[in-house]
Backbone as JSON, one array per atom type, in Angstrom:
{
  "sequence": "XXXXXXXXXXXXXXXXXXXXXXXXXXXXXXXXXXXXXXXXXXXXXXXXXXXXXXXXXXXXXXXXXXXXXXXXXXXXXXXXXXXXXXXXXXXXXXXXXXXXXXXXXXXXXXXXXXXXXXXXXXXXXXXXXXXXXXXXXXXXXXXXXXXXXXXXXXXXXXXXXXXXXXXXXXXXXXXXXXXXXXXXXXXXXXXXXXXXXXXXXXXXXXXXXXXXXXXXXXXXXXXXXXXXXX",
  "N": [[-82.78, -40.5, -63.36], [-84.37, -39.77, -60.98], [-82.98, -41.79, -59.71], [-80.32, -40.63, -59.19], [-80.94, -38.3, -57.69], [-81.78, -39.22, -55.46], [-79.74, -40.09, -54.87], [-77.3, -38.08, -54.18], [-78.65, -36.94, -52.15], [-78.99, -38.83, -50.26], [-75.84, -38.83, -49.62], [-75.65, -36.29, -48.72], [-76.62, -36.22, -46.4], [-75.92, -38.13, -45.24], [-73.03, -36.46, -44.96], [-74.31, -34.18, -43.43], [-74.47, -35.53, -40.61], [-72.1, -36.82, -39.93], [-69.88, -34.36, -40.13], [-71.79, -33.14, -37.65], [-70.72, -35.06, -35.8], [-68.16, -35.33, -35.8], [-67.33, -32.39, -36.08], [-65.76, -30.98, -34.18], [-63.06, -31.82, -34.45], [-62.64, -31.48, -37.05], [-62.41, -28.64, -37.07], [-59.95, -28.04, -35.65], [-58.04, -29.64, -36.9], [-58.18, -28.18, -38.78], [-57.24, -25.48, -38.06], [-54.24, -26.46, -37.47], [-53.29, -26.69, -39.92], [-53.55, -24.15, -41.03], [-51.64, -22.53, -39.04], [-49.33, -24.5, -39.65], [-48.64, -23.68, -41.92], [-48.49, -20.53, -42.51], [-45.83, -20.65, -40.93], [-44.34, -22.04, -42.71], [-43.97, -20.73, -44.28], [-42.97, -18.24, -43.56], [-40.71, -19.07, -42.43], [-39.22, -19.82, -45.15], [-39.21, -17.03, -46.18], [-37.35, -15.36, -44.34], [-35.37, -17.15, -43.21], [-33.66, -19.45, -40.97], [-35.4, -19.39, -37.86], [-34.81, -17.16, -35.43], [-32.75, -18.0, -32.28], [-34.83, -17.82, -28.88], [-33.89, -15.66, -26.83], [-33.09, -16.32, -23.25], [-34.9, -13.83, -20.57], [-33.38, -12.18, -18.31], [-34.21, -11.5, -15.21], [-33.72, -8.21, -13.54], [-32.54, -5.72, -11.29], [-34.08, -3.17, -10.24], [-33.47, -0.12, -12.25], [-30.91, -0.87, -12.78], [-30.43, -1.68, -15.46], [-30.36, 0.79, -16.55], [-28.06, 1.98, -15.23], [-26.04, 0.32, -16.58], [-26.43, 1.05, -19.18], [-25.3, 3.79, -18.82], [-22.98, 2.88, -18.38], [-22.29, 2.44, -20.45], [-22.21, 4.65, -22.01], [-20.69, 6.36, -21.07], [-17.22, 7.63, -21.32], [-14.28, 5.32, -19.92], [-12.74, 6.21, -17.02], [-9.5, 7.29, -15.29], [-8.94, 7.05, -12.88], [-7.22, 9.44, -10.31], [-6.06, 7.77, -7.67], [-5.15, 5.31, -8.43], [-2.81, 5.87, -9.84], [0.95, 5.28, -10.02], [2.04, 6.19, -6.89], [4.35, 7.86, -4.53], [4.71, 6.44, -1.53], [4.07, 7.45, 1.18], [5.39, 6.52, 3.6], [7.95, 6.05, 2.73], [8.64, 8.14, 2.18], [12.03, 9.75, 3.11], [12.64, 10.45, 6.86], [13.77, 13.35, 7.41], [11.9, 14.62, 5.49], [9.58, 14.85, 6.46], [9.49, 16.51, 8.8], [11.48, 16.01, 10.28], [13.99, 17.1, 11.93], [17.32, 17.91, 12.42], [20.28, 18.81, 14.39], [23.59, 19.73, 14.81], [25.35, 17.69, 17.81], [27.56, 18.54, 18.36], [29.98, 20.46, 17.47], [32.44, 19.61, 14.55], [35.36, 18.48, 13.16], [34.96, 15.8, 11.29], [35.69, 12.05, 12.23], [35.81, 9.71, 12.2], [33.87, 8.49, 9.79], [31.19, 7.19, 9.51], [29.88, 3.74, 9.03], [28.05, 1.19, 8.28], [28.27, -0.99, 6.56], [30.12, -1.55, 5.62], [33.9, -2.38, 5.74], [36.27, -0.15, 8.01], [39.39, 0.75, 8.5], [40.1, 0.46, 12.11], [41.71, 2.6, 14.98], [42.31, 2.04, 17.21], [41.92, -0.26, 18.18], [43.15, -2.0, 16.23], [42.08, -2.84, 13.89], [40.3, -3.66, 11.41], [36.72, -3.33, 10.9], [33.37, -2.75, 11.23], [31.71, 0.26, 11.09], [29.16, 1.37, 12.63], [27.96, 4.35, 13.77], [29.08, 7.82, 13.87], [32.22, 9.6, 14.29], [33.11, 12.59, 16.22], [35.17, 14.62, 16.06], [36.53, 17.19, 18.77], [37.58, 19.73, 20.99], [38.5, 18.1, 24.27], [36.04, 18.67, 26.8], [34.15, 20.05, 25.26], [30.99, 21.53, 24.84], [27.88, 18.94, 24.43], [25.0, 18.72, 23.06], [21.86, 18.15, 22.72], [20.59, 16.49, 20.07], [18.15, 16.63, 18.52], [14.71, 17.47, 19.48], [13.79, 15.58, 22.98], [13.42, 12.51, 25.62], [15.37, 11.54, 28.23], [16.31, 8.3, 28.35], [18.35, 6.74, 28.98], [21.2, 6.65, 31.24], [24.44, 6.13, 31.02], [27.68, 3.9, 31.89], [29.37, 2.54, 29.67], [31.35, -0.02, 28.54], [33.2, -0.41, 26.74], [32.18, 1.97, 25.35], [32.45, 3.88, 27.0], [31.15, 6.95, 28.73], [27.74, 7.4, 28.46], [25.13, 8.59, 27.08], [21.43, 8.64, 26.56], [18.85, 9.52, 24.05], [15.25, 9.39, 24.16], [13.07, 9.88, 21.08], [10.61, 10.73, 19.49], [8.56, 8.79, 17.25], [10.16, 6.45, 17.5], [12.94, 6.82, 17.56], [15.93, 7.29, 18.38], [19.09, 8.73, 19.85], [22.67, 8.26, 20.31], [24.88, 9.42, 22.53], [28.58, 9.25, 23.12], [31.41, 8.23, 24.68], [31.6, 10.2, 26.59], [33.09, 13.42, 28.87], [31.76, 14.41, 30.87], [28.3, 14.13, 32.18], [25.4, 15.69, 32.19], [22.56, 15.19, 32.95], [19.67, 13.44, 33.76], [18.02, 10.31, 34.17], [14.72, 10.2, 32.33], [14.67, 13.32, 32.34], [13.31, 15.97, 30.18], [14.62, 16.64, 27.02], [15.23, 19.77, 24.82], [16.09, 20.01, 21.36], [19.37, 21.67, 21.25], [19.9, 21.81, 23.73], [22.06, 21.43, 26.72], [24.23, 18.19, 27.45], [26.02, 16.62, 28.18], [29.68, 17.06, 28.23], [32.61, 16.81, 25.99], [34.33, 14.04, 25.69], [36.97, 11.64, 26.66], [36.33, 8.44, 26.88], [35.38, 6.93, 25.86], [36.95, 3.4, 25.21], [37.46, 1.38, 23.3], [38.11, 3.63, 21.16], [40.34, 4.86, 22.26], [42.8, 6.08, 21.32], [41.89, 8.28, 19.82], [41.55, 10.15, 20.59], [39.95, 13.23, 22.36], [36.48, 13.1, 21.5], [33.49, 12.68, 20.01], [31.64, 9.88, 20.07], [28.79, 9.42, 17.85], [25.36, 8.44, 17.84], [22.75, 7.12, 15.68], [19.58, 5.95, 15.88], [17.1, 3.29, 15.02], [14.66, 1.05, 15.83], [16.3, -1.02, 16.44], [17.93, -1.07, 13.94], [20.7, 0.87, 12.92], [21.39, 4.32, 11.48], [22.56, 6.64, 9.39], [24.3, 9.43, 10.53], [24.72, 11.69, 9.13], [23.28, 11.8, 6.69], [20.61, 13.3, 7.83], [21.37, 15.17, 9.49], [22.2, 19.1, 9.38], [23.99, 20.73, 6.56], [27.64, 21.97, 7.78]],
  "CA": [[-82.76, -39.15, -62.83], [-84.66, -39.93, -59.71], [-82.21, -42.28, -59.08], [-79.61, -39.83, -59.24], [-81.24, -36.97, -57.14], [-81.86, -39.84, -54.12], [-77.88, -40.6, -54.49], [-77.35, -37.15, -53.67], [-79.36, -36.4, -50.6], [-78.13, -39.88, -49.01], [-74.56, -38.68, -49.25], [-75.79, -34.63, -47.9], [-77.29, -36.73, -45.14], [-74.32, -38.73, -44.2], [-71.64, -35.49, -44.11], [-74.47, -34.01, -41.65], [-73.87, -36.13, -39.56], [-70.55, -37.2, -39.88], [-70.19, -32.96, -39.62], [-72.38, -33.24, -36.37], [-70.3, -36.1, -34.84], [-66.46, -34.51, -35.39], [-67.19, -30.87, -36.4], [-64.49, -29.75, -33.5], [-61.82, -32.39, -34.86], [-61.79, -31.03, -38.4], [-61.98, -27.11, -36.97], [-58.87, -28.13, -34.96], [-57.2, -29.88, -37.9], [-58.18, -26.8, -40.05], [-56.56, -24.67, -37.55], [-53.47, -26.92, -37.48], [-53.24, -26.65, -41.29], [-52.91, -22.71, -41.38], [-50.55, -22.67, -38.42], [-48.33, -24.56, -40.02], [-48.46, -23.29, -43.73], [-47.82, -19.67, -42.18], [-44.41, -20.88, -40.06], [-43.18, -22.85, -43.84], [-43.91, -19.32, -45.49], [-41.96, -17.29, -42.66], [-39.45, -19.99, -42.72], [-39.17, -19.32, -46.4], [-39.03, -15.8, -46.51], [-36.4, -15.33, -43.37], [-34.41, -17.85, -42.89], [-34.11, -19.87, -39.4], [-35.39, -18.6, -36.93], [-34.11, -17.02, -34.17], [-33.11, -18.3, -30.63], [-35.13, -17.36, -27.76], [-32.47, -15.52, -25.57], [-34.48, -15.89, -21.66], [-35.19, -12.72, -19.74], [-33.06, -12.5, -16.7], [-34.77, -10.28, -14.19], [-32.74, -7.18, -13.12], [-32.95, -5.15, -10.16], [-34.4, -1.34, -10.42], [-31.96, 0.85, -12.04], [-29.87, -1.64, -13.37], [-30.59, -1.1, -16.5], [-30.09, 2.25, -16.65], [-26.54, 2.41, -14.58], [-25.2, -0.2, -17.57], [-26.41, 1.87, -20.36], [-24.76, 4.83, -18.8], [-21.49, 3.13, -18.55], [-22.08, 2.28, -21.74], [-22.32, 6.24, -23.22], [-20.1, 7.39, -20.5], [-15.81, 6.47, -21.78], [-13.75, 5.1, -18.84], [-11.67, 7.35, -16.55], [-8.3, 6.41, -14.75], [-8.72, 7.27, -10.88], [-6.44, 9.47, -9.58], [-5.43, 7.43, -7.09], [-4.45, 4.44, -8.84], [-1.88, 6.16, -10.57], [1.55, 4.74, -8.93], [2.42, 7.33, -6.18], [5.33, 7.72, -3.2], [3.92, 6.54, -0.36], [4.46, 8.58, 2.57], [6.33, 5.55, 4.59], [8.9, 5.14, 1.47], [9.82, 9.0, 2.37], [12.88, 10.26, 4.09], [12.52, 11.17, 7.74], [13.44, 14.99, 7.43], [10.82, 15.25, 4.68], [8.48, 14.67, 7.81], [9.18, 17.5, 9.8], [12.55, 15.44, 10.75], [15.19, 17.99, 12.24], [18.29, 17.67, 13.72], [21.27, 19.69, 14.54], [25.19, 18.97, 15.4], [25.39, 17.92, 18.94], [28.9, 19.42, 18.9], [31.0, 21.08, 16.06], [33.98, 19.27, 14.31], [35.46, 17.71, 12.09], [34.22, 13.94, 10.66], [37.36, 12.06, 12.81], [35.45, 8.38, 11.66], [32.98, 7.9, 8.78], [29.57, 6.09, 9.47], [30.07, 2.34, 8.39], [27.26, -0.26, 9.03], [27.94, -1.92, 5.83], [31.55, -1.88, 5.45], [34.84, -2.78, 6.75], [37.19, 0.64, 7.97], [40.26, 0.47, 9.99], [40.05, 1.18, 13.37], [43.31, 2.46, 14.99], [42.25, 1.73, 19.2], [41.51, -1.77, 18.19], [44.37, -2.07, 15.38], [41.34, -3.69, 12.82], [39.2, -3.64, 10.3], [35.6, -3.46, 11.44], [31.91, -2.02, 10.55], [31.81, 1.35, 12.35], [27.39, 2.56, 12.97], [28.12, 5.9, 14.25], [29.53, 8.94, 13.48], [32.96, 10.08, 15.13], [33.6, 14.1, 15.53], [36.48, 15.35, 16.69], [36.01, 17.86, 19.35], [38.13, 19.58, 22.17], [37.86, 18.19, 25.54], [35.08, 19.32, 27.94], [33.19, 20.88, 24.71], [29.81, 21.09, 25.52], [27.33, 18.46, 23.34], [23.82, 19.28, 23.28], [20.9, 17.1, 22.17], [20.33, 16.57, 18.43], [17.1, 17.0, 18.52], [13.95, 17.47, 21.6], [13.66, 13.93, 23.03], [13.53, 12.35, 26.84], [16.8, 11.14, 28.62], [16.18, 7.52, 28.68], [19.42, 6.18, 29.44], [22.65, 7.24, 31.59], [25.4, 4.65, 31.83], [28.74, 4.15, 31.97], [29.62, 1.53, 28.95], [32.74, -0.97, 29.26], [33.44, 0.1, 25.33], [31.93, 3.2, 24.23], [32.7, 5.13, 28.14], [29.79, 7.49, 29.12], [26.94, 7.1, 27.56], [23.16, 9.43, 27.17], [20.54, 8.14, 25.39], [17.47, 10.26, 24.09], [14.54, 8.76, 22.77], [12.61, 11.19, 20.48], [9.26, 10.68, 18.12], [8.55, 7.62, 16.13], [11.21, 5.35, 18.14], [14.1, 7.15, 17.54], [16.77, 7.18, 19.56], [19.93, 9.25, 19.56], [23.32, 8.23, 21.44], [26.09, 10.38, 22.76], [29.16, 8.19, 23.73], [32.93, 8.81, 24.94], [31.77, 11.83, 27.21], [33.55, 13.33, 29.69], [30.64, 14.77, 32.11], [27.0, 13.95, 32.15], [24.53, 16.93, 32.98], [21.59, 15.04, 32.75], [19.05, 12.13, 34.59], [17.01, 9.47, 33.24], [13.62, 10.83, 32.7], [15.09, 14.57, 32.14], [13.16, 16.03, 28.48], [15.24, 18.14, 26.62], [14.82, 20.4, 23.65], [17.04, 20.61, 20.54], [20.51, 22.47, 21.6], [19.93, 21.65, 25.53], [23.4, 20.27, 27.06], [23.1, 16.6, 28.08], [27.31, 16.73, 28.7], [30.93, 17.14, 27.41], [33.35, 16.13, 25.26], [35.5, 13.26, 26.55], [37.82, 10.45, 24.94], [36.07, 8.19, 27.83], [35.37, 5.13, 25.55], [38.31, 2.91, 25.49], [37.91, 0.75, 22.58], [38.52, 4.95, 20.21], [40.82, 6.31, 22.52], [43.67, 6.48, 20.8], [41.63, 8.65, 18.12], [41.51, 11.6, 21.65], [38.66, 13.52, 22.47], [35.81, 13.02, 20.45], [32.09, 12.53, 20.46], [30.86, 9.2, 19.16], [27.07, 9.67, 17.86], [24.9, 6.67, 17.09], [21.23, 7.18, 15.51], [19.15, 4.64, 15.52], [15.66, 3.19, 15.3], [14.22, -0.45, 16.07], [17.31, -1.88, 16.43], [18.34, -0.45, 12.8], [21.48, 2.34, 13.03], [21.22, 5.48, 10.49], [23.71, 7.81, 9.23], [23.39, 10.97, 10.69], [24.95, 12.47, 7.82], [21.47, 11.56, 6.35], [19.59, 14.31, 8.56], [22.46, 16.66, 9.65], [22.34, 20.05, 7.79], [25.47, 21.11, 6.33], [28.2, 22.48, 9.01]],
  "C": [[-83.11, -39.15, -61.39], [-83.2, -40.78, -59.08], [-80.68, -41.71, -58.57], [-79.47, -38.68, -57.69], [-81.59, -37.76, -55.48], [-80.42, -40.26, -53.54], [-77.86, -39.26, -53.26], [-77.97, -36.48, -52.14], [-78.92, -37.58, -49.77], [-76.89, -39.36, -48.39], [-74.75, -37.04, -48.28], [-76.15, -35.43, -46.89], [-76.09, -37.3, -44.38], [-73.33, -37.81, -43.76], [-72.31, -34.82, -43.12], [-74.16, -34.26, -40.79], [-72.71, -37.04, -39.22], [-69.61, -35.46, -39.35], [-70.13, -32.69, -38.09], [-71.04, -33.93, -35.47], [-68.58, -35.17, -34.67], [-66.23, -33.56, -36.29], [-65.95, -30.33, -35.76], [-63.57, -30.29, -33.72], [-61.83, -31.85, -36.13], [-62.15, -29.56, -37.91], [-60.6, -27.4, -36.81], [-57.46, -28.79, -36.14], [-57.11, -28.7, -38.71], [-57.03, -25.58, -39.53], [-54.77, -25.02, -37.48], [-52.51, -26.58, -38.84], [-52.72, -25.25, -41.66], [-51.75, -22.67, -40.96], [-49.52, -22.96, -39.34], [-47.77, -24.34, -41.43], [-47.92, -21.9, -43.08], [-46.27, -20.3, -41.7], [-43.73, -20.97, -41.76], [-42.96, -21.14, -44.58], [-43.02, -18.03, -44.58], [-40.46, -17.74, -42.54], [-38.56, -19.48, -43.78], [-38.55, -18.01, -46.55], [-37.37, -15.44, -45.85], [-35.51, -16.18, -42.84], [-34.21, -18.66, -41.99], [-34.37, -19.14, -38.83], [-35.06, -18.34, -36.03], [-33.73, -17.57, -32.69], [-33.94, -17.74, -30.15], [-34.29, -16.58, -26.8], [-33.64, -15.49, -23.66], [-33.97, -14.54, -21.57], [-34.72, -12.99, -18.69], [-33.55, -11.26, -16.2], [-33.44, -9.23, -13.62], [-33.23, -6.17, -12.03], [-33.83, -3.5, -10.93], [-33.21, -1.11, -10.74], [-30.92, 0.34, -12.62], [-29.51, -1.37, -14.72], [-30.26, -0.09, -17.17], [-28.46, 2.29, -16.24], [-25.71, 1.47, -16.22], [-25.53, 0.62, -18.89], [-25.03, 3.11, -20.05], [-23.28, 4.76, -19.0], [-21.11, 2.92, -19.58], [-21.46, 3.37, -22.36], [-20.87, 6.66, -22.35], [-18.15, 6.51, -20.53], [-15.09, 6.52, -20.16], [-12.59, 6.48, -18.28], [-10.65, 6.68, -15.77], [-8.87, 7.25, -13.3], [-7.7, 7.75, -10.72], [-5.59, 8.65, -8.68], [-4.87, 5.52, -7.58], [-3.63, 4.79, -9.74], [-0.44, 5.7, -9.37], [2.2, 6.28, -8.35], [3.84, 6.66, -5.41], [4.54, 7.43, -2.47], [4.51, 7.28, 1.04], [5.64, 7.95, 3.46], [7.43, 5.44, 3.96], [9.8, 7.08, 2.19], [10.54, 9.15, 3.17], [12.22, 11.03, 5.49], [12.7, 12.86, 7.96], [12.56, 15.5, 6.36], [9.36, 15.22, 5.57], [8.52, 15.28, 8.7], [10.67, 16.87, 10.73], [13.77, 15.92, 11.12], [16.34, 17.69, 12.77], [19.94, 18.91, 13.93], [22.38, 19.03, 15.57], [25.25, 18.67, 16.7], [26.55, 18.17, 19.1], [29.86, 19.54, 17.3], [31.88, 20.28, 15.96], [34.29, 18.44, 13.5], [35.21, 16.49, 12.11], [35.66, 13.35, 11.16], [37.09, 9.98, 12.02], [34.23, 8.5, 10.82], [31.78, 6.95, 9.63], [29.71, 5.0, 8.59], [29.8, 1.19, 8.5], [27.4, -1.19, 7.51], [29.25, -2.09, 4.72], [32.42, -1.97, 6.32], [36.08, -0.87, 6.84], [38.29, 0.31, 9.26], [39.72, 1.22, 11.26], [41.31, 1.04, 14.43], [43.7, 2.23, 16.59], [43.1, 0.05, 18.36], [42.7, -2.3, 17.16], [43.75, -2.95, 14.36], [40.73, -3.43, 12.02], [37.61, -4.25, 11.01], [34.36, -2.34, 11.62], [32.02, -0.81, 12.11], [29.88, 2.01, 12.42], [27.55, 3.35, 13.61], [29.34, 6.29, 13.26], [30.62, 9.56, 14.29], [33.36, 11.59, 14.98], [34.7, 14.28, 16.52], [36.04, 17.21, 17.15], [36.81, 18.09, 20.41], [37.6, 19.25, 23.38], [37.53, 19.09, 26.22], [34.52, 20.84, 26.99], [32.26, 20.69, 24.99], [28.85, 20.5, 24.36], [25.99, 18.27, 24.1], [22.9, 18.02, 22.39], [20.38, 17.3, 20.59], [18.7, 16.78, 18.06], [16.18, 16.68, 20.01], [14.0, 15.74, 21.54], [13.88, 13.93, 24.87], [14.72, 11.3, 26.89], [15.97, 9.74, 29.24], [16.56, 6.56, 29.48], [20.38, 6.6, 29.87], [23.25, 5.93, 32.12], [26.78, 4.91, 31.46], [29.12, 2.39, 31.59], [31.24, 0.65, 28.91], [33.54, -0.04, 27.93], [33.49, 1.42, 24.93], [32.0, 4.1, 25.61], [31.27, 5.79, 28.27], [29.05, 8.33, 28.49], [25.49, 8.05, 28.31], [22.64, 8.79, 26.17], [19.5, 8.77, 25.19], [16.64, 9.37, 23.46], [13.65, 9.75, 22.26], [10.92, 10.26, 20.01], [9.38, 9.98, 16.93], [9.4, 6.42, 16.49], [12.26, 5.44, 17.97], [15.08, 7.31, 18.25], [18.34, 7.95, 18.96], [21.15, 8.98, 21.0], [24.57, 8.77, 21.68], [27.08, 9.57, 23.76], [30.48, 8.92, 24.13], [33.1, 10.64, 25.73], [32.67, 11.66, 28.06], [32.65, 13.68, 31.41], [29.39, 14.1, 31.43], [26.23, 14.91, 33.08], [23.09, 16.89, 33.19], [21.07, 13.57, 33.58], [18.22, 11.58, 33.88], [15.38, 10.32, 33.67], [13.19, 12.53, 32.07], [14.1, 14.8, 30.27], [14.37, 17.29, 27.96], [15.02, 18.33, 25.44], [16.12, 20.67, 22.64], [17.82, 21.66, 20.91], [20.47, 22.51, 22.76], [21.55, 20.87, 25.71], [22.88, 19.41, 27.61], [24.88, 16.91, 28.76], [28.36, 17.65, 27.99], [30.84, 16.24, 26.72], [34.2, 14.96, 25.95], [36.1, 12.65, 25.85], [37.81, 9.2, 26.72], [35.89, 6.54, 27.19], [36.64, 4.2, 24.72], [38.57, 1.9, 24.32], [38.32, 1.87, 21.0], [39.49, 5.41, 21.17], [41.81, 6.25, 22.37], [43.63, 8.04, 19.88], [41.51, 10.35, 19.12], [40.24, 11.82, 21.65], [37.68, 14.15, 21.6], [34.25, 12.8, 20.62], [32.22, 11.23, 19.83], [29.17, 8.76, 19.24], [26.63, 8.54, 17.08], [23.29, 7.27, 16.62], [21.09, 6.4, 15.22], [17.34, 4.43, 15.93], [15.44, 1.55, 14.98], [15.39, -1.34, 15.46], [18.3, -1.56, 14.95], [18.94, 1.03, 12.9], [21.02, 3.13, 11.69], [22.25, 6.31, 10.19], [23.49, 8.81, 9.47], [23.67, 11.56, 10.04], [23.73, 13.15, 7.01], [20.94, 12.98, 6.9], [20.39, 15.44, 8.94], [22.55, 17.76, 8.48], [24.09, 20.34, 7.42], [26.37, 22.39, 7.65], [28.75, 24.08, 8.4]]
}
C-alpha cells in the first residue's frame, strides 16, 4: 500500500515538472489541435473552400458610377445614328443660287463623261459646259454675285469672263461678243458682264451662243444641277 501511494507522488512530481519545463509547447500544440479539428468540421459541412478573390483598390466614386450603369439600361446617342453629313449635300441646299446668264434654248448638252458630236470640229468629244442658243449682242449677266477675275480673249472658246464666287467657285462665260467688265470688277447676280457672240471658233458653226462652264477645283459641274427651271 505504502508502496503504492510513494509510486504515485513520484510520477505527480515528475509531470510538475515536466509541466513546468514545456507548459507553452503543449498550450501551443493544444491550440494547434482545435484549429485544425474546426477547419476538418467546416470542411465537412461546406465543401471546399472558397478562393480568396484580392481587393483591388478603386478610386472615390468608382464604385458607385459602375453600380449605376449597372441599374441604369444603355441608350443609343443621337449622334451616332448614321446621318447626311453636311459636305455630302448639294450646293443649292446651302444657300447655293444661281440664275440663267441669258435665256435660250439648250443648243449643246453638258458632257464631262461622255462622247457627243460636235459639228465646228466634225467629232465626237466630251463637252463640260453648257451651250445656249441666244441672239447676237443679247445681253448675259452673271449667274450668280462673284468678282471678275479673268478677261481674255481665248484661241478656242473666243471672249472669255471669269467670276469667282464663294467656296471656289468659278463661273465662265465664253463665245461673247462684247465685254462690259474689268478684272477685279464685283458683280451681283443679274449684273451684265457682256453679250452674246459666236466669238469662239472651235462652236462656230453652231452661231451665236453663250458657252457656260461651272466649275470648282479644277472639277466642271452641270449647271443644269443649280439652274432653276426656265
Amino acid at each position: 500500500m505504502n508502496t503504492n501511494h510513494e509510486r504515485y507522488r513520484h510520477y505527480a512530481r515528475a509531470f510538475r515538472r515536466f509541466f513546468r519545463r514545456n507548459g507553452a509547447i503543449c498550450a501551443a500544440g493544444a491550440c494547434a489541435l482545435m484549429v485544425g479539428a474546426v477547419f476538418a468540421v467546416s470542411t465537412l459541412r461546406n465543401g471546399q473552400p472558397e478562393p480568396t478573390t484580392p481587393t483591388i483598390p478603386t478610386a472615390p466614386g468608382q464604385a458607385l458610377v459602375s453600380q449605376q450603369a449597372l441599374q441604369q439600361p444603355q441608350q443609343t446617342s443621337p449622334t451616332s445614328l448614321t446621318t447626311t453629313s453636311p459636305a455630302a449635300t448639294q450646293p443649292q441646299e446651302q444657300g447655293f443660287k444661281m440664275i440663267w446668264p441669258v435665256k435660250g434654248e439648250i443648243q449643246m448638252e453638258y458632257a464631262k463623261d461622255k462622247l457627243i458630236f460636235q459639228p465646228t470640229l466634225g467629232q465626237w468629244a466630251a463637252h463640260p459646259a453648257l451651250d445656249i442658243q441666244a441672239q447676237l449682242g443679247a445681253d448675259v449677266v452673271a449667274a450668280m454675285q462673284g468678282r471678275v477675275e479673268t478677261v481674255r480673249e481665248d484661241k478656242m472658246l473666243g471672249k472669255t469672263v471669269v467670276l469667282l464666287h464663294e467656296d471656289g467657285w468659278r463661273s465662265y462665260y465664253c463665245s461673247l461678243q462684247t465685254i462690259d467688265v474689268t478684272v477685279g470688277d464685283t458683280l451681283k447676280a443679274g449684273e451684265k458682264l457682256g453679250t452674246v457672240g459666236q466669238s469662239a471658233l472651235e462652236e462656230v458653226s453652231q452661231g451665236s451662243h453663250l458657252h457656260f462652264v461651272l466649275e470648282r477645283e479644277g472639277e466642271t459641274a452641270n449647271p443644269l444641277d443649280y439652274l432653276p427651271a426656265q
